[in-house]
C-alpha positions in Angstrom: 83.4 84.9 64.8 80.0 86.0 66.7 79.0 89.6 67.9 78.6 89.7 72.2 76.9 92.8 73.3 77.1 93.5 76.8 73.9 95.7 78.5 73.8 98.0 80.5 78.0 98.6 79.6 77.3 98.9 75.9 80.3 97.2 75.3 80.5 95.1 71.9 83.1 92.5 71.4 84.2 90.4 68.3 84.2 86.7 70.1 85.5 83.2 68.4 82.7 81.1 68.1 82.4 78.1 70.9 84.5 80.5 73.4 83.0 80.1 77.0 81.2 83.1 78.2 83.0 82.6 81.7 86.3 83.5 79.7 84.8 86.8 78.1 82.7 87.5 81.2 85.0 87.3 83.8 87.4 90.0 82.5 84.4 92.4 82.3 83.8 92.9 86.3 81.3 89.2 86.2 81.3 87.0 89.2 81.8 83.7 88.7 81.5 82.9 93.1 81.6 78.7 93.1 84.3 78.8 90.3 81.9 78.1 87.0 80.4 75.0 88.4 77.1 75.7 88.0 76.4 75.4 92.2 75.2 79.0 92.5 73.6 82.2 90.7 76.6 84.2 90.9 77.3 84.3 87.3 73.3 85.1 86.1 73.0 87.0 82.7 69.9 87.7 80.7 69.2 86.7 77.1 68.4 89.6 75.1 69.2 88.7 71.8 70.0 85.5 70.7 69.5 82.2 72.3 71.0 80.0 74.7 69.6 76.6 75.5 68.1 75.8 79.2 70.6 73.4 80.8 69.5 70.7 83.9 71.6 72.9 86.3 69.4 76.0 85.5 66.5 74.0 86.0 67.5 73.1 89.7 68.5 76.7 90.8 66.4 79.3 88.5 62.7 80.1 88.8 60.4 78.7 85.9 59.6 82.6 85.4 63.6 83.8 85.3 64.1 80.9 82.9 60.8 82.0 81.3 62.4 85.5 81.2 65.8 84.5 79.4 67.8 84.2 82.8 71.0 81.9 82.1 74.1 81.0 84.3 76.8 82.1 81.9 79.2 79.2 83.4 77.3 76.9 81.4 77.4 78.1 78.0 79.6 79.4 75.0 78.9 81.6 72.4 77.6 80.0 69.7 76.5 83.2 67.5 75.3 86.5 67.9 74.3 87.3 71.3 73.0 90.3 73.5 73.2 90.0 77.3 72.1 92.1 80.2 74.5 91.5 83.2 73.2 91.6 87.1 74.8 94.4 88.7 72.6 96.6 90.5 74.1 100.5 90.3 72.8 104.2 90.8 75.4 105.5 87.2 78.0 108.1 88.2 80.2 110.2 86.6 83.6 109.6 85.5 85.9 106.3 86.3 86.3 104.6 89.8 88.7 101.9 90.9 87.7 99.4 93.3 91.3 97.7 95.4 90.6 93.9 97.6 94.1 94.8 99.7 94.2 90.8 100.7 97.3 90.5 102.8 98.3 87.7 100.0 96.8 88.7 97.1 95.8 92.2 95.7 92.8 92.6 93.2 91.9 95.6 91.5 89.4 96.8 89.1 89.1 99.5 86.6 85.2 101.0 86.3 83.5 103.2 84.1 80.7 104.5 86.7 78.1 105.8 83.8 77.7 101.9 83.1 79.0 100.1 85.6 81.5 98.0 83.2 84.7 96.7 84.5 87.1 98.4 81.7 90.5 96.6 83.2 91.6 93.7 86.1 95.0 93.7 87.6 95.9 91.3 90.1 99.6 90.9 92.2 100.9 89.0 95.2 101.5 91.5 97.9 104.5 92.9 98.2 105.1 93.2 101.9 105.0 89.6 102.0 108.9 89.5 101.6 108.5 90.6 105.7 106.5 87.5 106.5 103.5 85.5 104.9 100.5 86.5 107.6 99.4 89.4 109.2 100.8 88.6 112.2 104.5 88.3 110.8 104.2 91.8 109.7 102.6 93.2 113.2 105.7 91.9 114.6 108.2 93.4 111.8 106.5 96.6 112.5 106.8 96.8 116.0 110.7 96.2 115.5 110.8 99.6 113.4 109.3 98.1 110.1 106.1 100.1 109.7 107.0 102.7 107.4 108.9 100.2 105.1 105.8 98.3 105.1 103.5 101.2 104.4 106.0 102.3 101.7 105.5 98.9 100.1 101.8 99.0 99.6 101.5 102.6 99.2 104.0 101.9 96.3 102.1 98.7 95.0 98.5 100.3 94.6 100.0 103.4 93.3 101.5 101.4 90.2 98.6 99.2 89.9 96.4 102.1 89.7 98.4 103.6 87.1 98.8 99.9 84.9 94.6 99.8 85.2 94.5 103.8 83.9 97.3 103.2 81.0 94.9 99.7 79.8 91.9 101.7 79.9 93.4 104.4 77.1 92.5 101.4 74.3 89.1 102.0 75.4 89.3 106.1 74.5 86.3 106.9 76.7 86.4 110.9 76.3 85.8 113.2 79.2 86.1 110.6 81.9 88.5 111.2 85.0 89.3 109.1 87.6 87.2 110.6 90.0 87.4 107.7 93.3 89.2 105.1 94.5 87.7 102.6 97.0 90.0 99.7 99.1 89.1 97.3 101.5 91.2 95.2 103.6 91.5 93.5 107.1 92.2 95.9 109.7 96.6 95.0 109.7 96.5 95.9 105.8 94.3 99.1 106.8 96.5 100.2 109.8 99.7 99.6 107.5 97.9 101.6 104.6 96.4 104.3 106.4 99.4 105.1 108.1 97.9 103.8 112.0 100.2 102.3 114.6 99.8 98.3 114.6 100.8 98.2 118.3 97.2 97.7 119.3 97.3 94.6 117.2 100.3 93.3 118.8 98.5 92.6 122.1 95.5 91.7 124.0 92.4 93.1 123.4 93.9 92.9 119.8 91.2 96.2 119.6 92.2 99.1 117.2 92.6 102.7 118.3 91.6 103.9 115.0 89.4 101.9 113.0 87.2 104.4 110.8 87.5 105.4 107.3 90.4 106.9 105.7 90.8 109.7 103.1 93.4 110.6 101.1 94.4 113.2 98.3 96.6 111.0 95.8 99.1 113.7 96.6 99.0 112.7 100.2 100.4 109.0 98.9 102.4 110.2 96.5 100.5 109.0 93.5 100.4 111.0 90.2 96.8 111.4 89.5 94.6 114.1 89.3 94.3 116.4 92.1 90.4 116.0 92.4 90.7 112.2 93.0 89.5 111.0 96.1 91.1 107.8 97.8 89.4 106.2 100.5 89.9 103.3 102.9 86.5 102.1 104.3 86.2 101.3 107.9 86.8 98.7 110.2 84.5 96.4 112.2 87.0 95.4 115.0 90.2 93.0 116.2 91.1 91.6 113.0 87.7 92.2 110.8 88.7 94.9 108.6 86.9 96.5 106.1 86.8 93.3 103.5 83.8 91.4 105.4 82.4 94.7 105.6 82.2 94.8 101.9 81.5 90.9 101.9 78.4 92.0 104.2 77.1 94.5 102.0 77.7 92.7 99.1 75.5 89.7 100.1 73.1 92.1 101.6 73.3 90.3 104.9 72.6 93.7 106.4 69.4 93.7 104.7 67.9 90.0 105.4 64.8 89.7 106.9 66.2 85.7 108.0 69.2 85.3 110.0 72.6 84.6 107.8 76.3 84.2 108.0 78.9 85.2 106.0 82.1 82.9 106.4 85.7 84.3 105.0 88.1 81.3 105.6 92.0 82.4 106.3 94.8 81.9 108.5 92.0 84.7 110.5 88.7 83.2 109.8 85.8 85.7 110.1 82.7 84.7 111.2 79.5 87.1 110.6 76.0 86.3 112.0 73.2 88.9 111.2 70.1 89.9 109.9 68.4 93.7 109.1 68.3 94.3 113.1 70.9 92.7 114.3 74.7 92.0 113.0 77.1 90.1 115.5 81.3 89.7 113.7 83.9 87.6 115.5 87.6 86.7 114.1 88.9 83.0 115.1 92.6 81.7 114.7 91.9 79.4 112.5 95.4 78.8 111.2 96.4 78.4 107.7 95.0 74.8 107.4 92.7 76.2 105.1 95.0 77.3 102.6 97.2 74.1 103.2 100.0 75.7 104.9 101.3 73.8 107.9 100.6 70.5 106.2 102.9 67.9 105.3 102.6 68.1 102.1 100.5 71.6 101.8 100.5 73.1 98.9 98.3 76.4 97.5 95.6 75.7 95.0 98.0 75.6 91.8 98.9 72.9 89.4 99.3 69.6 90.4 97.9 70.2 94.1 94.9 67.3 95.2 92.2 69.8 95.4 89.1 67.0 95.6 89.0 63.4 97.3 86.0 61.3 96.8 85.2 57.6 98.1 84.3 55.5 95.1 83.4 52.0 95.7 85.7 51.8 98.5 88.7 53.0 97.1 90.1 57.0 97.3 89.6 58.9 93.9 91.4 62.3 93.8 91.1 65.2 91.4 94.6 67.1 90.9 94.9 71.0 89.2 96.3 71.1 85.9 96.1 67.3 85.6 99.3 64.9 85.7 101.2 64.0 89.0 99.8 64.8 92.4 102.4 66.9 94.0 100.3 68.1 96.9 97.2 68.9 99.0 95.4 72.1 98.7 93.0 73.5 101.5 89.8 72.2 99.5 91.3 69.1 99.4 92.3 68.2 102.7 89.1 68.9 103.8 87.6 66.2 101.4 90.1 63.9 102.2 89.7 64.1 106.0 85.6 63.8 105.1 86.7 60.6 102.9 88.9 59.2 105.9 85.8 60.0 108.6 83.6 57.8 105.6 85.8 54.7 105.8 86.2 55.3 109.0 90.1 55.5 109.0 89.2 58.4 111.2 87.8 58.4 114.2 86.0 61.2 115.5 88.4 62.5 118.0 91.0 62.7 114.9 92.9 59.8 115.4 94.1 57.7 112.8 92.8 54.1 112.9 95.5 51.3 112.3 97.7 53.5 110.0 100.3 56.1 110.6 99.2 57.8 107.3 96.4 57.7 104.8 97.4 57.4 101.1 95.8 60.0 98.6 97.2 59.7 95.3 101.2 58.8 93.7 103.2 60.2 96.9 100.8 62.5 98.8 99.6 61.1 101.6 97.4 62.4 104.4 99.6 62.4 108.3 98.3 62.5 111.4 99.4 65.8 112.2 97.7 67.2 109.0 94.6 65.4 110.7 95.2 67.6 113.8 95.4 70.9 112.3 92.1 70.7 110.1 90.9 70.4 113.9 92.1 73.2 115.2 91.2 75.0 112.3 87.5 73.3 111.7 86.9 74.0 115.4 87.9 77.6 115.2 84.8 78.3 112.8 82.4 76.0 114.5 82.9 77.7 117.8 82.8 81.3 116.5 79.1 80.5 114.4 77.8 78.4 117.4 78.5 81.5 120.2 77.2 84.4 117.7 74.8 82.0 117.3 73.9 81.8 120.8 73.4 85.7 121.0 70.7 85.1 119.0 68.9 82.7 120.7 69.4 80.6 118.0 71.5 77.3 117.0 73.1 76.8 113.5 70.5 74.7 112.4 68.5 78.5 112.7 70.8 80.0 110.1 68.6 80.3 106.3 71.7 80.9 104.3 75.8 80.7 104.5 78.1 82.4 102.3 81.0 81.2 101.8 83.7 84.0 100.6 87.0 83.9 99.1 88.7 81.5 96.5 88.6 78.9 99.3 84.5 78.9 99.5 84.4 78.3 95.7 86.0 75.3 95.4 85.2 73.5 99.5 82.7 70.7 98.9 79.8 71.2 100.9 79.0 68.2 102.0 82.5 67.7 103.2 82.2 70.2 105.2 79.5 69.1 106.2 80.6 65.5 107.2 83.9 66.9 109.3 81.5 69.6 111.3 82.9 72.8 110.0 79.2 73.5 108.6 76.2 71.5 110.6 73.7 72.6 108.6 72.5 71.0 105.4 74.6 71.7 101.9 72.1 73.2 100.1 72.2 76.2 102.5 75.9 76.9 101.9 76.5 79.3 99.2 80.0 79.9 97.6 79.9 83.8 97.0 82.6 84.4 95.4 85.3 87.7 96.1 82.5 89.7 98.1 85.2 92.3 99.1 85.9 92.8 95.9 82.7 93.1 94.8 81.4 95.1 97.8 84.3 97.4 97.0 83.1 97.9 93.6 79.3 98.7 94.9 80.8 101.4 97.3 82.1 103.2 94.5 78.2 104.0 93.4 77.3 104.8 97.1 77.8 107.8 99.8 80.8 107.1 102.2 78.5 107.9 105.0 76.0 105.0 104.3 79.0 102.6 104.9 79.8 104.0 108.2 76.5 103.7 109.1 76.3 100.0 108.3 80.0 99.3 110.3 78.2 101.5 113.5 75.4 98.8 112.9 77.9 95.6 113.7 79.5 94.5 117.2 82.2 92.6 117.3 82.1 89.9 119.7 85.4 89.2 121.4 85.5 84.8 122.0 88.3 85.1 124.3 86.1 87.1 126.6 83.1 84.3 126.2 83.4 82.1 128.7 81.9 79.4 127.3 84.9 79.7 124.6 87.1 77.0 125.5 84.7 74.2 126.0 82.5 74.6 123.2 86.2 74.8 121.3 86.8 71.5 122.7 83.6 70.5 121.2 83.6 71.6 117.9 87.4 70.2 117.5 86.3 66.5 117.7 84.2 65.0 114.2 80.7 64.0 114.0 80.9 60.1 114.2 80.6 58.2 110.6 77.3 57.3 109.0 
């Protein structure tokens, strides 16, 4: 066994000797934002104690003087022996414990903090349960409008309120004295805010797809019928506009986007893909219907990233090599891996660059998954989506995407999307090294707004327009555009 102390938490914890530190880390609040492989600085800790060697990826993506002052990506090692480590999260300490909620229409995360420290003291996660009344936003605008809204706001109010109280019963091994649950921050796309906050969907059911009420919520835990103490404030933060909801402004703040001096983008891929473009002047949001392609719903043989899904396709020596979850038989294709198999098709040019398949009716992947035609088409639709909504924010710039320093890529899809695939199929024209997988930023921007004054995020959501692409005109033919593939070699 080896000793891991934790600063500034000053948490100690008895660890098995060769463990990974992404194991231990992870559960204590640490973002791990291209999935541990070393491709970013997500994951950064500090030697303080101890000693952990310098490894080839650190050398590539840390400074000689944050190597020189024990800086480490924690993906790449294991404890070893005793160790002390400063993690990177920047905080002004608070009082008492705070709970940061990502309300993702398919997934809920939620994270127990102690605000004197900043350590994550507990991590639940659930499918959510509104689901049962369709799997996308859209599904549920429509159950709503047919009387459903109250039994979909009973759902969720129901869900947090139990997941709040699972996070608060884990934390009592902890026995931090005199610390009350004092705040309670969520974030969510503006459907999950509406059906939350108690706001009619109708507006969302319609063109201009524009909500009446957008701003931030606040809520007694009485008001939601939660039992927790009476001084506990619940708040969910505001809306940017149409479908981009309070999650990519917490993905904004969290890559400090808002802040840049160059001009960046902030990518959230989903069935509604959100597109920001901005810099400390200026910050521009869209929202494209991108359809689920990314998360490999509508194709053939679709799958989400779980075990046994194709979730990387490489070209080597001429033949297809695929990667499948878990190991063993491939029993379908995730979102990450459709778009690498439709860069490998566009490599040996079985695809041309208007989609079609050349001289086959299907493309072979690995045992009996196989790329279609059809799957083809909706990575198109999907691919072109994106393209069009960075290259007309873009354009109010007076810029191209070849002007753009920096792209973060957010959710689980950006962590595991190769970049130079994306880069080969057009979803990205911009060189990989450029394209940052970042990881949960709702989540984590959540997390930062617990340490912050409400009033400072309003501020930064009055700061962004949304920019409506079915009022640009030039929509439909740049759409065209974007939806065919840059041509092989």
């Amino acid at each position: 066994m080896a000793t891991l102390k934790l600063s500034p938490a000053g948490l100690q914890l008895d660890v098995a000797a060769g463990t990974r530190l992404q194991d231990v880390l992870f559960a204590q609040g640490v973002e791990f934002p291209c999935g541990g492989r070393g491709r970013c600085k997500g994951c950064r800790v500090k030697v303080l104690n101890g000693h952990l060697p310098i490894g080839t990826d650190e050398k590539k993506l840390l400074t000689a003087a944050e190597l020189e002052s024990g800086w480490r990506l924690a993906c790449r090692h294991s404890v070893s022996a005793d160790l002390e480590l400063e993690l990177a999260f920047t905080f002004a300490p608070r009082a008492g414990l705070g709970i940061a909620i990502d309300l993702g229409s398919t997934t809920i995360a939620a994270q127990l903090l102690d605000l004197k420290n900043g350590n994550v003291l507990a991590v639940q996660t659930a499918l959510n349960a509104q689901a049962r009344h369709g799997g996308d936003i859209m599904s549920r605008v429509e159950f709503a409008m047919h009387g459903g809204q109250m039994e979909l706001q009973r759902l969720v109010r129901n869900q947090l309120g139990e997941m709040v109280m699972r996070l608060l019963a884990a934390n009592l091994k902890f026995k931090i004295q005199n610390s009350k649950l004092n705040r309670i921050v969520i974030v969510g796309n503006t459907v999950m805010h509406h059906l939350f906050c108690g706001v009619s969907v109708a507006p969302m059911a319609a063109h201009p797809f524009e909500p009446d009420q957008p701003g931030r919520f606040k809520f007694s835990p009485r008001e939601l019928g939660w039992d927790l103490p009476a001084e506990a404030v619940v708040e969910f933060l505001p809306c940017l506009g149409s479908f981009v909801g309070s999650d990519i402004l917490a993905g904004i703040v969290a890559t400090g986007l808002h802040a840049s001096r160059d001009l960046v983008a902030l990518l959230d891929l989903g069935t509604n893909g959100e597109v920001v473009d901005g810099n400390a002047e200026k910050i521009l949001c869209t929202s494209t219907a991108a359809g689920p392609a990314f998360e490999g719903a509508r194709i053939s043989q679709g799958m989400r990233a779980a075990t046994g899904a194709i979730s990387e396709v490489k070209v080597e020596d001429g033949f297809i090599s695929c990667r499948v979850l878990g190991g063993g038989e491939a029993r379908g294709l995730c979102g990450s891996g459709l778009v690498d198999a439709v860069a490998a098709g566009l490599e040996l040019e079985w695809i041309h660059p208007n989609g079609r398949m050349a001289n086959r009716r299907e493309m072979p992947l690995a045992g009996k998954v196989f790329l279609q035609p059809r799957d083809v088409r909706e990575l198109q639709l999907a691919k072109g989506a994106i393209a069009a909504g960075l290259k007309i924010l873009a354009k109010h710039f007076d810029a191209n995407g070849n002007d753009l320093k920096k792209v973060h890529l957010a959710g689980a899809f950006g962590n595991y999307i190769s970049r130079a695939s994306a880069q080969k199929i057009g979803l990205l024209r911009l060189s990989p090294d450029r394209v940052v997988p970042a990881g949960n930023t709702a989540l984590l921007g959540a997390k930062l707004a617990l340490f912050e004054d409400s009033e400072k995020w309003d501020a930064i959501a009055k700061r962004v327009r949304h920019v409506a692409l079915n009022d640009e005109e030039s929509f439909p033919d740049i759409y065209a555009e974007e939806m065919k593939f840059p041509a092989a070699g």
